[in-house]
C-alpha positions in Angstrom: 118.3 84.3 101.9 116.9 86.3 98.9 113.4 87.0 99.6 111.2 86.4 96.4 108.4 87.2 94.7 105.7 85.0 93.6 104.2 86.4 90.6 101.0 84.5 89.3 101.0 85.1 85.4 103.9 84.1 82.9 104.0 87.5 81.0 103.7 89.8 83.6 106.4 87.5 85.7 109.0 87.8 82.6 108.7 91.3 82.7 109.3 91.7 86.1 112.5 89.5 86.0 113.8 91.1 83.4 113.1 94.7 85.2 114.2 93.3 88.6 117.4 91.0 87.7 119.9 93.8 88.8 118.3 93.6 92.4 118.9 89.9 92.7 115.2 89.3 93.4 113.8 86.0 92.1 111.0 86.2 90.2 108.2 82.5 90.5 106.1 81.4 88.1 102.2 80.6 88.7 102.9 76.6 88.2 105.8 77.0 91.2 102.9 78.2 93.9 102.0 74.5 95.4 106.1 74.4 96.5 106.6 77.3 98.1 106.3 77.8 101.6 104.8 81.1 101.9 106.1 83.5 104.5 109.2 81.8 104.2 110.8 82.4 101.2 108.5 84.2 99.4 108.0 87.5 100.4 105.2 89.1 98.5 102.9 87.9 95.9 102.0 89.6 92.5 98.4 88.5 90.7 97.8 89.0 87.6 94.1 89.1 88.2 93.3 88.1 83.9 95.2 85.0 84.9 93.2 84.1 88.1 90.0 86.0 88.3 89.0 87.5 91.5 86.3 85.8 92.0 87.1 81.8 92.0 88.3 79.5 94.3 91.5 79.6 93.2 92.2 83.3 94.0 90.1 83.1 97.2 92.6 79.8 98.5 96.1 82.4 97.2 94.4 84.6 99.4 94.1 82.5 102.2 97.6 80.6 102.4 99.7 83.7 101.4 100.3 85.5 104.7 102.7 88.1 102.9 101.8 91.2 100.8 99.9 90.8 97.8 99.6 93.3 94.7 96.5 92.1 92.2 97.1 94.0 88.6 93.6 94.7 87.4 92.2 96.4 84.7 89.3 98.1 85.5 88.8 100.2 88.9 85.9 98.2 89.8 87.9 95.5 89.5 90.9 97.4 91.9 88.0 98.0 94.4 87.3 94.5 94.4 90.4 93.1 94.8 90.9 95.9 98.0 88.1 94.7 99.1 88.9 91.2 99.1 92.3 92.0 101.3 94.8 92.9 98.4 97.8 95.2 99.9 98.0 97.0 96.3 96.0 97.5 93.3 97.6 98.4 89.8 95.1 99.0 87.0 96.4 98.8 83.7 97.8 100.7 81.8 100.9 101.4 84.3 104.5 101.5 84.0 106.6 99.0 85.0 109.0 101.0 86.8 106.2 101.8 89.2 105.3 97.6 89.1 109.0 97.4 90.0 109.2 100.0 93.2 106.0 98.7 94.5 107.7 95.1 94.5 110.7 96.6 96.1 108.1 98.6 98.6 106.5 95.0 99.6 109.9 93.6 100.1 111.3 96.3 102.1 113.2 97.3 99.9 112.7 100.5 98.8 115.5 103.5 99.4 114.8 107.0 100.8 115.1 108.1 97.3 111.5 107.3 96.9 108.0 108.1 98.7 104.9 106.4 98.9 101.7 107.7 100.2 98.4 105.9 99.8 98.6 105.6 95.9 101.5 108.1 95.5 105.1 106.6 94.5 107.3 109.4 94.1 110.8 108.9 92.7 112.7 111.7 93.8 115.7 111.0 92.6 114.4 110.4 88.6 111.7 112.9 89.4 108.6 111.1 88.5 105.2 110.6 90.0 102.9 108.1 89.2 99.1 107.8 91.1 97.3 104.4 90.7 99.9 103.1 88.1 99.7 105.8 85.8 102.7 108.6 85.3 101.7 111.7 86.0 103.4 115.1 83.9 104.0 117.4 86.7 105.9 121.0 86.3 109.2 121.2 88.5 107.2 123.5 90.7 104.2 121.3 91.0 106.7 117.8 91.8 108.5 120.4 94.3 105.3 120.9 96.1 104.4 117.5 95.9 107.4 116.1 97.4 107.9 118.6 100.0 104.3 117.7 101.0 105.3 113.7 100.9 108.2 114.4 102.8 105.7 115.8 105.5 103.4 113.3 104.9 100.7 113.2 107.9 101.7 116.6 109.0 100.1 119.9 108.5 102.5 122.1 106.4 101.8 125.9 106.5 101.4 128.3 104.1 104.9 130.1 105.1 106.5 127.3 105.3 105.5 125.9 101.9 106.3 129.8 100.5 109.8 129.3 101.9 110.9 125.6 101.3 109.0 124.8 97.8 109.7 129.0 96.2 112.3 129.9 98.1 109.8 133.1 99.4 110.0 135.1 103.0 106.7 136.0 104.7 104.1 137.4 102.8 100.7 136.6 103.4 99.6 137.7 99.8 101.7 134.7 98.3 99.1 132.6 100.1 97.3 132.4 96.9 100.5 130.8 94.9 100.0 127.8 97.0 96.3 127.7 96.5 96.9 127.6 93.1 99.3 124.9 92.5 97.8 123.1 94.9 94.2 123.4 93.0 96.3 121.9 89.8 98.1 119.2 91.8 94.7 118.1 93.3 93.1 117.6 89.5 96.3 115.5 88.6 95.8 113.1 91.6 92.1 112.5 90.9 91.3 114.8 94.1 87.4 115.2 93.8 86.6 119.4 93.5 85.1 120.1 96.9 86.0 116.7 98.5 90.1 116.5 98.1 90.8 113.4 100.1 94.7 113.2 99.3 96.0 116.9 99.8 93.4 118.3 102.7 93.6 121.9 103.5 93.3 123.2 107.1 91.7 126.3 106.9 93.9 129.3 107.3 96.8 127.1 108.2 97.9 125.1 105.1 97.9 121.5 103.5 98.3 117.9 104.8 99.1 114.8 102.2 97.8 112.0 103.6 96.3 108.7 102.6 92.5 108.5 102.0 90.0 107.5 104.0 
């Protein structure tokens, strides 16, 4: 059986059919959710939370009868705190592409190839090339999504400075290069909304190198 997604929301669900056809994944509207049985065939839910606001019963009983995966679309980041908060998988704040609405569905679904990364709010597309952090694409340089993806690849694992040198600029030893990494690094970090001081996606180990890793 095709595992489906319940998408709460009339717009947002024609979108995602129309973006998700191809992948034979049936997209349910809001007035289908007191006939399905969830867990069964649905597999994750999508909210749109300007439909059913997080804070009535309505969202609160969703909550409570979908044991599956469920992504709220917000549009504020209190309101993406909130719905975490609340026991949401996934957040989206608007603006975002719908590419990235589309992977994330395929990520709750299990269906997402090895062409494509996700850590914490990092999707990375490696085969297209594109990043995007909460929802939003980011415009990386082909040095700067090199770095990145070697890091993802590594994801949870220290990488050293050498290493990074060798894999992501094709460099032998040389400890003075250490600074090329610092740098790109230091412009990655801004992109991804890594606080100056307190980076809580790429984490440097002193004198070793960097770790990507969700945040706390």
């Amino acid at each position: 059986m095709v595992s489906k997604i319940l998408v709460i929301g009339e717009e947002l669900g024609d979108q995602l059919a129309r973006c998700m056809a191809a992948e034979r994944v049936r997209v349910l509207r809001g007035e289908d959710v007191g006939k399905v049985r969830f867990g069964g065939e649905v597999g994750a839910v999508v909210l749109d939370a300007s439909v059913v606001p997080l804070d009535t019963e309505t969202f609160q009983s969703l909550r409570e009868q979908a044991e599956v995966p469920l992504l709220t679309i917000v549009s504020t980041p209190e309101e993406a705190w909130l719905a975490l908060q609340l026991g949401c998988a996934k957040v989206l704040v608007r603006p975002f592409d719908l590419e990235e609405l589309k992977l994330r569905a395929h990520k709750m679904l299990e269906l997402v190839g090895s062409g494509r990364l996700l850590v914490g709010e990092l999707l990375i597309d490696l085969r297209a090339r594109r990043v995007w952090w909460w929802g939003e694409k980011l415009h990386l340089t082909p040095l700067e999504f090199e770095l990145l993806a070697y890091l993802a690849r590594n994801a949870g694992r220290v990488v050293g400075y050498d290493e990074l040198l060798e894999r992501v600029w094709g460099y032998g030893y040389d400890e003075g290069n250490h600074g090329l990494v610092r740098m790109c690094v230091s412009r990655l970090r801004r992109k991804i909304g890594d606080a100056p001081g307190r980076p809580q996606h790429i984490v440097c180990v002193r004198g070793v190198g960097y770790r990507l890793g969700k945040p706390e």
